[in-house]
C-alpha positions as CSV (number, residue, x, y, z in Angstrom):
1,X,8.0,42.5,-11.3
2,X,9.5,39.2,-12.6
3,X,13.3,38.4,-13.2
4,X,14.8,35.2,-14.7
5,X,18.2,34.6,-12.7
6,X,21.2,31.4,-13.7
7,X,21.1,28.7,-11.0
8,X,24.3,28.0,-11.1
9,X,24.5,25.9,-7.5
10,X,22.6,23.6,-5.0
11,X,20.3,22.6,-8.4
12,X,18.7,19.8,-6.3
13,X,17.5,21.8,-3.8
14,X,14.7,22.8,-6.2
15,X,14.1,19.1,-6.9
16,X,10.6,19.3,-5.2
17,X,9.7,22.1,-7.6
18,X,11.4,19.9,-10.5
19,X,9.3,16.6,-9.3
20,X,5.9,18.6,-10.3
21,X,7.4,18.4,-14.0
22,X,8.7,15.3,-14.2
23,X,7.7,12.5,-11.4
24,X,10.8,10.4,-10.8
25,X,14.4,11.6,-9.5
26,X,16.4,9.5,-11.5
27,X,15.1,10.9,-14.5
28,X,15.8,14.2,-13.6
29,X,19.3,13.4,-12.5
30,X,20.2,11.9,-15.9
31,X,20.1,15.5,-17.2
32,X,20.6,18.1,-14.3
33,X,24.0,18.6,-13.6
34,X,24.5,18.7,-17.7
35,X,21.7,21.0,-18.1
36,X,21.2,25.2,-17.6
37,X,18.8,26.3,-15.1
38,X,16.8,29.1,-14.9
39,X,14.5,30.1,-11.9
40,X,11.6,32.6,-12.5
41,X,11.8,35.1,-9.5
42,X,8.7,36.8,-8.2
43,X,9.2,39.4,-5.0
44,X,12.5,37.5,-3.8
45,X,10.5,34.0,-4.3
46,X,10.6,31.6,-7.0
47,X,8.0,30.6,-8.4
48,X,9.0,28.6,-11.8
49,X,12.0,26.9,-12.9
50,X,13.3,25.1,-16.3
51,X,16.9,23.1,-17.4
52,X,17.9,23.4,-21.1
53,X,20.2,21.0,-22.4
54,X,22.6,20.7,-25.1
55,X,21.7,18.3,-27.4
56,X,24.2,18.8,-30.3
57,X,24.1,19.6,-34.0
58,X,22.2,23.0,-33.1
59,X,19.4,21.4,-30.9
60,X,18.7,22.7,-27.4
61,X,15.9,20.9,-25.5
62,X,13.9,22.0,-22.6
63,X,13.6,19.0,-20.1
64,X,11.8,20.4,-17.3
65,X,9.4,23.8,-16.5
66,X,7.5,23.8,-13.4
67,X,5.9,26.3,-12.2
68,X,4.7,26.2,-8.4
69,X,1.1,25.4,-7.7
70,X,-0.1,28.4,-6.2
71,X,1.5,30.5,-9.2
72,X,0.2,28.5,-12.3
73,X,-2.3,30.1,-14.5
74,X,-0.5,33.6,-14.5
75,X,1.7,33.5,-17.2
76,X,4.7,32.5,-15.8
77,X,5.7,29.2,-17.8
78,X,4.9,31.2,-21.0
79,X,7.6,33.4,-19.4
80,X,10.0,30.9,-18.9
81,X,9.4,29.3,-22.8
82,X,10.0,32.9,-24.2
83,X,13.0,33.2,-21.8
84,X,14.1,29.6,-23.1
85,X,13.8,30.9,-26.6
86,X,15.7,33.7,-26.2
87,X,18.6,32.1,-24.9
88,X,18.8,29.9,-28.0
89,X,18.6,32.9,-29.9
90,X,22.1,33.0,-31.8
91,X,23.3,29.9,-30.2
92,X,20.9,26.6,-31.4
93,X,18.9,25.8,-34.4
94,X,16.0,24.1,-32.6
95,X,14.3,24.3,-29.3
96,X,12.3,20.8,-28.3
97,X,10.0,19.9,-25.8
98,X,9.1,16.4,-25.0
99,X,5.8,15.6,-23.2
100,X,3.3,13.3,-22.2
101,X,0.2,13.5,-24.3
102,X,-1.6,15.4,-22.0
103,X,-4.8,17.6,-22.9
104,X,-2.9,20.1,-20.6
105,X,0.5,20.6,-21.9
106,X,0.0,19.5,-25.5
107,X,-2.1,22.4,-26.4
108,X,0.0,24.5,-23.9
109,X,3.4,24.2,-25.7
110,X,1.6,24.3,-29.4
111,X,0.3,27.7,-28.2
112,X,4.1,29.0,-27.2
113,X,4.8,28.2,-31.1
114,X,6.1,24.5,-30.8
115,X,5.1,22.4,-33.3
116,X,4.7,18.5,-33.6
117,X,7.5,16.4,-35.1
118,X,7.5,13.0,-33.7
119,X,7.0,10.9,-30.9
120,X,8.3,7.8,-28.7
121,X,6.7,4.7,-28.1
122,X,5.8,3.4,-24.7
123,X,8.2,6.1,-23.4
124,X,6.6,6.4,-20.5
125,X,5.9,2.9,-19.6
126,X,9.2,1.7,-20.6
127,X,11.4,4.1,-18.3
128,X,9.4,5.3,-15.2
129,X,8.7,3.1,-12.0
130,X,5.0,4.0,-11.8
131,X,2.2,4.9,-13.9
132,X,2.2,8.7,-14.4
133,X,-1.3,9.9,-15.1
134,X,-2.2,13.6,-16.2
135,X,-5.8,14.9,-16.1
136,X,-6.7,11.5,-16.1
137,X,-5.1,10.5,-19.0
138,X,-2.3,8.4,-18.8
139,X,0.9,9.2,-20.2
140,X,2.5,5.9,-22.6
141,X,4.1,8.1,-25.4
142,X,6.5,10.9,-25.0
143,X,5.7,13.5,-28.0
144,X,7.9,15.8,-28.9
145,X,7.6,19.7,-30.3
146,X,10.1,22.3,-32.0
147,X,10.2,25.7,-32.8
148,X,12.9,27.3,-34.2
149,X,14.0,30.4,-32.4
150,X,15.4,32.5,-35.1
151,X,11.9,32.5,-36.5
152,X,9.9,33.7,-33.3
């Protein structure tokens, strides 16, 4: 059995966990101690996290799920996005998602019920130190997704 518990403290002491999501500390710092956490608890271990923010006007966006290596591929991060949803339930308009354009997570959000609304330019190039690359693709432009959680 699963539960989804509040991190409420020590939020950077899952920053290994958080780096598998989104390479570069900074980043995630620009958004943690603002954000909500959530950890996904598996037999007294976690095994996924994700941070929703506040984004104003009704939007909530989630800025990081990782789920641990050794635990992907078992529904857990599908978990986590109907957890997110839930949350917003009542409380935003809009849940986004920005991504690389990965052929891993691009199909993976659009099959939790996000769909496509825009993207940013050179995103990735513009604001990270390094190149990120995922399954050999590398990431340039941030896309982002919706879904509206009143109608899932």
């Amino acid at each position: 059995m699963t539960e989804i518990v509040r991190i409420t403290d020590s939020k950077r002491k899952y920053m290994e966990l958080l780096l598998l999501a989104d390479e570069q500390v900074e980043m995630i710092e620009e958004y943690l101690d603002r954000g909500e956490m959530f950890a996904l608890i598996k037999d007294r271990e976690v095994c996924a996290v994700c941070v929703l923010t506040d984004e104003g006007g009704g939007v909530c966006e989630l800025k990081n799920i990782a789920v641990k290596p050794e635990f992907q591929r078992r529904g857990y991060g599908r978990q986590l996005i109907g957890f997110a949803v839930e949350h917003c339930r009542g409380r935003y308009e809009r849940l986004i998602v920005g991504t690389g354009e990965s052929p891993l997570t691009v199909p993976f959000y659009e099959n939790c019920g996000f769909v496509y609304t825009h993207r940013v330019r050179g995103f990735f190039t513009e604001n990270y130190d390094h190149p990120i690359y995922e399954a050999g693709v590398l990431l340039t432009d941030k896309v982002y997704f919706e879904m509206k959680p009143t109608e899932v």
